[in-house]
C-alpha positions as CSV (number, residue, x, y, z in Angstrom):
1,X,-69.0,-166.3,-86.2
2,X,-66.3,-167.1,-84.0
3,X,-66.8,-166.5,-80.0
4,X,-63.8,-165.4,-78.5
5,X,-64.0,-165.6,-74.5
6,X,-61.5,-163.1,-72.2
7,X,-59.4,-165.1,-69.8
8,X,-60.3,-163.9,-66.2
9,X,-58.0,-162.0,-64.4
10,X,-55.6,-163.2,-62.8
11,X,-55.7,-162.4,-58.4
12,X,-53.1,-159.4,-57.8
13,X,-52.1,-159.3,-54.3
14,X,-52.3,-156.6,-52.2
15,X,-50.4,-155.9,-49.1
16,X,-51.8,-154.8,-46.5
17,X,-51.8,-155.3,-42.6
18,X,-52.9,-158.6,-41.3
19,X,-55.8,-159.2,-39.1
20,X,-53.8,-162.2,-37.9
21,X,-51.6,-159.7,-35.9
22,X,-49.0,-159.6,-33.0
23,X,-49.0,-155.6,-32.9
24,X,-50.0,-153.8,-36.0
25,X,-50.2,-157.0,-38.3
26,X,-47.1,-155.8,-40.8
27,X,-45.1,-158.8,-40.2
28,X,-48.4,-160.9,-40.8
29,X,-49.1,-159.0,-44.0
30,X,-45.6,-159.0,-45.2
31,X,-45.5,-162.7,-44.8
32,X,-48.6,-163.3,-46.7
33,X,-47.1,-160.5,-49.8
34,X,-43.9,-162.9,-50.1
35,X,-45.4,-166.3,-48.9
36,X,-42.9,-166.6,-45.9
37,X,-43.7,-167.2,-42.2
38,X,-44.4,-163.8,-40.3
39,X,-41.4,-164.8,-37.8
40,X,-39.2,-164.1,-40.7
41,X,-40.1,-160.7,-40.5
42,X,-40.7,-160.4,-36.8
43,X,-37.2,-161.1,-36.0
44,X,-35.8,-158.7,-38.5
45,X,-37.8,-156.2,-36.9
46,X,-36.3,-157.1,-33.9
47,X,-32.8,-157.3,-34.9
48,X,-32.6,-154.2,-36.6
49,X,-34.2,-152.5,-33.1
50,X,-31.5,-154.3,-31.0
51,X,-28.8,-152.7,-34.3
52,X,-30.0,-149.4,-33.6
53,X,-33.6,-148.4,-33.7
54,X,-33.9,-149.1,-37.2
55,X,-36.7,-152.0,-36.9
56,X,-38.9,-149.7,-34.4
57,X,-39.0,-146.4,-37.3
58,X,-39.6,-148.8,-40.5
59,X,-42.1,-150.8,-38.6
60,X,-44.0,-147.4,-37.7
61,X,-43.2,-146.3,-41.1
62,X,-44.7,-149.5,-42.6
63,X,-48.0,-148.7,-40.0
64,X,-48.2,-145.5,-42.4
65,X,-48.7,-146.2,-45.3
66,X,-49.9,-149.7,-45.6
67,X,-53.2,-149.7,-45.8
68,X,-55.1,-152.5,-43.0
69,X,-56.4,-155.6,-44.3
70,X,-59.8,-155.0,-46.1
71,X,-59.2,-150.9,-46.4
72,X,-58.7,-149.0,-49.9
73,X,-56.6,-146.3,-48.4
74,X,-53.5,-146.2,-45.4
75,X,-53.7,-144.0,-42.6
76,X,-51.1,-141.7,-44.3
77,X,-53.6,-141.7,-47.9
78,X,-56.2,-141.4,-45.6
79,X,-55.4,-138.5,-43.8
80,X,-54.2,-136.6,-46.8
81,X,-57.1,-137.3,-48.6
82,X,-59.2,-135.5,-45.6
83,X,-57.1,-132.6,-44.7
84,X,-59.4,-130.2,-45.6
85,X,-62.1,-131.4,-43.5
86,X,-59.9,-132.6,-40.7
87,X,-56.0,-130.9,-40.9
88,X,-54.9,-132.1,-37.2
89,X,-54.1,-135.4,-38.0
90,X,-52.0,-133.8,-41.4
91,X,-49.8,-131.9,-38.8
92,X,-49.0,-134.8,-37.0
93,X,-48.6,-136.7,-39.7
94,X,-46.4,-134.1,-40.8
95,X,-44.2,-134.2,-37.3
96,X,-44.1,-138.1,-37.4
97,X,-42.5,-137.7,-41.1
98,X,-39.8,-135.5,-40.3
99,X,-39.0,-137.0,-37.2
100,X,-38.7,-140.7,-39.1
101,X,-36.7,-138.9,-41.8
102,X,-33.9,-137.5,-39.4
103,X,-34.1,-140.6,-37.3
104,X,-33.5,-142.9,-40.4
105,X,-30.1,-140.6,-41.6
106,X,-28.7,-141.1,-38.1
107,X,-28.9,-144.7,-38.2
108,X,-29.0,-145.2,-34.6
109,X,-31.6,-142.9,-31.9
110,X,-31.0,-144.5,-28.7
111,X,-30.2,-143.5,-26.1
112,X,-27.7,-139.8,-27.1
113,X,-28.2,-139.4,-31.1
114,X,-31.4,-137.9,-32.0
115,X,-33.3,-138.8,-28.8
116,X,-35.5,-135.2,-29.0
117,X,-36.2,-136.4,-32.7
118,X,-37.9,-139.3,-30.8
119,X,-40.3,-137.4,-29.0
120,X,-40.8,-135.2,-31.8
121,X,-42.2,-139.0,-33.5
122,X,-44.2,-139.5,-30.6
123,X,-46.0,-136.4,-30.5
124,X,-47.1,-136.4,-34.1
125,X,-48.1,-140.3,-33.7
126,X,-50.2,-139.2,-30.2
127,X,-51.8,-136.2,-32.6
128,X,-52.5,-139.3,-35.3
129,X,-53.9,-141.8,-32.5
130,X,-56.2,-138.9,-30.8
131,X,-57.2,-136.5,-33.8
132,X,-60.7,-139.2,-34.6
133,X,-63.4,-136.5,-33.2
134,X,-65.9,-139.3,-32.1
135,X,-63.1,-141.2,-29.9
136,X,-60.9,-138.4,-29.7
137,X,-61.2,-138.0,-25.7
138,X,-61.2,-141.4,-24.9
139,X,-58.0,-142.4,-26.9
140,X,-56.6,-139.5,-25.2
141,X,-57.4,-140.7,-21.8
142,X,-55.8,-144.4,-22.9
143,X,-53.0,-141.7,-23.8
144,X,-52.1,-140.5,-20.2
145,X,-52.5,-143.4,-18.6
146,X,-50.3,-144.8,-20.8
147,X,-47.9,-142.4,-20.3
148,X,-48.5,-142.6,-16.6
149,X,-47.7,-146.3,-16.1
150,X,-44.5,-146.1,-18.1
151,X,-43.6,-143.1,-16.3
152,X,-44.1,-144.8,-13.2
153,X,-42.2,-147.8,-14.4
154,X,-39.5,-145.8,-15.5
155,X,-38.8,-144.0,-12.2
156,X,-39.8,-147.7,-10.1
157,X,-36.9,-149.0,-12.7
158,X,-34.2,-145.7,-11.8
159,X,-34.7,-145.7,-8.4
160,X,-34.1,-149.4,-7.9
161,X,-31.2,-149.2,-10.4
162,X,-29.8,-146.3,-8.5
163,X,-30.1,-148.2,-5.0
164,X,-28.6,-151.5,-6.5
165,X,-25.6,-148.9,-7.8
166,X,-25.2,-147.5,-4.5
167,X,-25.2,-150.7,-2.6
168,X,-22.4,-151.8,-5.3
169,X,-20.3,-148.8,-4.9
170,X,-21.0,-148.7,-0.5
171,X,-22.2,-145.3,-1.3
172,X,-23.7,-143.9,1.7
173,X,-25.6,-140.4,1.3
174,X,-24.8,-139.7,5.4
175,X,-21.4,-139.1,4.4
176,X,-22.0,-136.1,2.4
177,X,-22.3,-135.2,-0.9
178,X,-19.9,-132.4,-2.8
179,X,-16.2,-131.4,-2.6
180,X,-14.5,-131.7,0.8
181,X,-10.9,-131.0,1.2
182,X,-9.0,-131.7,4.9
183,X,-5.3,-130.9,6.1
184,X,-4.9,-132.6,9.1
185,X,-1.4,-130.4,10.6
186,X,-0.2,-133.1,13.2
187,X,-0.7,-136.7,13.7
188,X,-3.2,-136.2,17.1
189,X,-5.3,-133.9,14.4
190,X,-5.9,-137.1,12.3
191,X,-9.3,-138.6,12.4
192,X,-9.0,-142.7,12.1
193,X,-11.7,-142.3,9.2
194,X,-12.6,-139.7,6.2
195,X,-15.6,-140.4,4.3
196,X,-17.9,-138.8,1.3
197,X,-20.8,-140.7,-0.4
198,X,-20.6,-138.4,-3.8
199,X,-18.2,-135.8,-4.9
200,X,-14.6,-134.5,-4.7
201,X,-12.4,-135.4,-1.2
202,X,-8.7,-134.3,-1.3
203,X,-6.9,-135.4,1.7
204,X,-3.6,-133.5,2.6
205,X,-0.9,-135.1,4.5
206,X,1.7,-132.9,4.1
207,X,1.9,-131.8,7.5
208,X,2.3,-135.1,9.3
209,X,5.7,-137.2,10.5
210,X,5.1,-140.5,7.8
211,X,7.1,-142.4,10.4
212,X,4.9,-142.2,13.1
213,X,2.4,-145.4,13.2
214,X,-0.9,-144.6,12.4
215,X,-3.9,-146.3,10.2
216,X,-6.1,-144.1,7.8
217,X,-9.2,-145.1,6.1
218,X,-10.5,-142.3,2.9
219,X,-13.4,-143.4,1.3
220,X,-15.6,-142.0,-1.7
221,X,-18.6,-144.1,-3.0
222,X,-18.7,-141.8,-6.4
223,X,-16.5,-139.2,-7.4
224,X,-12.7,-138.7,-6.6
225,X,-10.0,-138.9,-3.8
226,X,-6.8,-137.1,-4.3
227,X,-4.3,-138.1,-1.6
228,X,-1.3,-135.6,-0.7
229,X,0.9,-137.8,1.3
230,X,4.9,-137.3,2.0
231,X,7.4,-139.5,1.1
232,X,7.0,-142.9,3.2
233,X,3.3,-142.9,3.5
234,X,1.9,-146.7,2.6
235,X,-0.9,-146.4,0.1
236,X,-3.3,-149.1,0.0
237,X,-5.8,-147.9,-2.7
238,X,-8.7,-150.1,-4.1
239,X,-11.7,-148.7,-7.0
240,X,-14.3,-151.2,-8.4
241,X,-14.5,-149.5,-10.9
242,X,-12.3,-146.5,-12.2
243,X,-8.6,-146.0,-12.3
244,X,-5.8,-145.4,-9.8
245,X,-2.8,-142.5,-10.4
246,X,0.2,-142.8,-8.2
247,X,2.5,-139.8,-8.9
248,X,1.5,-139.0,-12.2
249,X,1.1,-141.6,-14.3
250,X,-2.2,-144.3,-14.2
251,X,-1.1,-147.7,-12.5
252,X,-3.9,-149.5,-11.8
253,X,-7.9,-149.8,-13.4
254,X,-10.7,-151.2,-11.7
255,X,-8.0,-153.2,-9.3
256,X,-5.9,-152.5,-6.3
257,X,-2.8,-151.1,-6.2
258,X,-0.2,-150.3,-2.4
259,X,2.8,-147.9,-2.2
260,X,5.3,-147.3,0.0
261,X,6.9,-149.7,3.1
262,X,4.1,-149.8,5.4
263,X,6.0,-148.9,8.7
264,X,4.7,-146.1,9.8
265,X,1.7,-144.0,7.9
266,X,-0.8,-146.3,6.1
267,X,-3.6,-144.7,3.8
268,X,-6.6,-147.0,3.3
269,X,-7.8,-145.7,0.3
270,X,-11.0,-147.0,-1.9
271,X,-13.2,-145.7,-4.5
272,X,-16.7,-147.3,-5.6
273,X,-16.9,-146.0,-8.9
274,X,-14.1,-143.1,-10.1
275,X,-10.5,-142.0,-9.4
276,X,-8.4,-142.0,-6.8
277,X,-4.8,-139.6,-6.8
278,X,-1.8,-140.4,-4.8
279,X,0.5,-136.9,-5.1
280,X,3.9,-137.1,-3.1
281,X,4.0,-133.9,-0.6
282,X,6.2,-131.5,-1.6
283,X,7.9,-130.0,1.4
């Protein structure tokens, strides 16, 4: 008789998420699947976040539905396979799914296209995280303190970006804020300065004799100056950033730009960030 033996079979590999892990362990468990080094992976994660978003919603896809080293089923089989006995993690399984779906056909999410899409995926990945009954309260308290801190480092982040802006632009909030127009009707009515931190200020110079010597300073940290000034007037106007109109037509951008001969009326005009308007006074 003859003996025939069957060849034992041959290892099949499985990927799943590594225990050796940075985050989630996908790049670890990718790298083990192809027989590359995780960094491969890592930095095409990375790169594709930096292109877009793309690395941060295939990574969470990847999260999904592979299964974690040493499991049978991923969190998405899992949670289908239960959703009779437990259907909240199924809805927010089902919101992070659509929201992934619409992010991926926009190709980029941050920060305009798609951005309420975003928090859609976080709310059905928070419904995933929190929906386990025996650790359901205390994942949710990790939750809001979570969302604390990074709110609190958000608004630490604004408000120092917002005080570095104004100290860049010589915004000062003690000058006003909103639209402010002044005709001063003689040269004694002039003030030597006019100044508004943010908003609109049209100053209109119709009324006064451009041959008389006198020096004006206009200033708007944010926002817009429109000068009315008759023929004459020296304008010496200066924006850090934003653009500078002289009768019409754009002649200077983030730069400095003077008008007239300078012999009588001068106009010391500057912008932070915006426009500033030189009209000649019709009279």
């Amino acid at each position: 008789m003859s003996e025939y033996t069957t060849p034992a079979p041959a290892d099949v590999k499985r990927l799943e998420r590594s225990n050796d892990r940075l985050l989630a362990g996908v790049a670890g468990g990718l790298g083990r699947y192809f027989d590359l080094n995780p960094a491969f992976f890592r930095v095409g994660f990375a790169v594709l976040t930096l292109l877009g978003g793309a690395g941060v919603l295939a990574y969470i896809t990847a999260v999904l539905v592979i299964p974690a080293e040493g499991e049978s089923d991923s969190i998405a089989a899992r949670i289908l396979r239960q959703r009779r006995e437990r259907p909240w993690p199924v809805v927010g399984l089902g919101l992070a799914a659509v929201a992934l779906l619409v992010l991926v056909s926009r190709a980029t999410f941050w920060p305009v296209a798609g951005a309420g899409w975003a928090f859609v995926l976080i709310a059905g990945l928070v419904i995933l995280w929190t929906s386990d009954a025996t650790r359901g309260r205390r994942r949710m308290r990790v939750v809001v303190a979570t969302l604390v801190t990074i709110a609190a480092v958000v608004l630490a982040a604004c408000t120092a970006a917002l005080v570095l802006a104004f100290t860049w632009f010589h915004v000062s909030l003690g000058d006003g804020i909103g639209d402010r127009s002044v005709t001063p009707v003689s040269v004694e009515a002039i003030q030597p300065a006019y100044a508004l931190g943010v908003g609109n200020l049209r100053l209109d110079l119709s009324a006064v004799d451009p041959s008389q010597p006198r020096h004006i300073e206009a200033r708007v940290g944010i926002g817009s100056l429109r000068l009315v000034v008759p023929a004459g007037t020296r304008v010496n106007a200066h924006t850090k950033v934003g653009t500078i109109h002289a009768y019409g037509s754009q002649v200077a951008e983030n730069s400095s730009y003077s008008t007239g001969p300078g012999e009588g009326l001068v106009v010391e005009a500057r912008v932070g960030a915006g426009r500033i308007d030189i009209i000649r006074a019709v009279r």
